[in-house]
N, C-alpha and C positions, 0 to 999 in steps of 0.2 A: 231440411234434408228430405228427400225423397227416397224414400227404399225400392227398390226393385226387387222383384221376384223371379230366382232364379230356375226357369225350367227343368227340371232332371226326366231324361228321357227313362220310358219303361224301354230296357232290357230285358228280353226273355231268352231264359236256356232253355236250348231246345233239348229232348229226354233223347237218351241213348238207349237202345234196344240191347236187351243183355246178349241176345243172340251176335252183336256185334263184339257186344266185351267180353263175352267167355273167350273166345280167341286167343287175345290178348291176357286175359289175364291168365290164360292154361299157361300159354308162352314165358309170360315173365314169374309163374310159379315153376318153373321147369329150370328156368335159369336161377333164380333164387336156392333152390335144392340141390345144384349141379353147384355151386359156388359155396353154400355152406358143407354138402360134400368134402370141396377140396381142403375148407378150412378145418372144419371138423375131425371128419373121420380119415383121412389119406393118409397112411403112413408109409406110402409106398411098395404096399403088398398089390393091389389090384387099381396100381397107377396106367395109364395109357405110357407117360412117357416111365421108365423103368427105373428107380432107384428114388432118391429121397431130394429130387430137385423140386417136384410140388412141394414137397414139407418145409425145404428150408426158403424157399420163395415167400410163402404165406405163416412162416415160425414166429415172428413177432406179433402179428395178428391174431393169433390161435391164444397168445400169452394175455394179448389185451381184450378179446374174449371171454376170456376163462377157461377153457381148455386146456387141459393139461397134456403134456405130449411127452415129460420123459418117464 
């Protein structure tokens, strides 16, 4: 039997400049705090839409969380 040697090409990652991923990552920390926001702390005193439609939207989530909300 003859074995063969199987070539594995070099791959290179090329480096990302932070300057390009602070952007990005401001953006999806922005969104992250705007969503644990609504899970969190919303009890519909200082809701955009008026009453307790966030709360009960996101109520079983907040429970499997750990948050307590009554």
């Amino acid at each position: 039997m003859s074995q063969t040697a199987v070539a594995i090409p070099d791959v290179e990652i090329p480096p990302i400049p932070v300057a390009e991923l602070a952007p990005w990552a401001g953006f999806v920390f922005l969104i992250a705090a705007i969503v644990l926001f609504f899970i969190s702390a919303d009890q519909g005193a200082v809701s955009i839409p008026s009453g307790n439609a966030i709360h009960e939207w996101v109520h079983d989530g907040r429970h499997l969380l750990g948050f307590p909300c009554h």
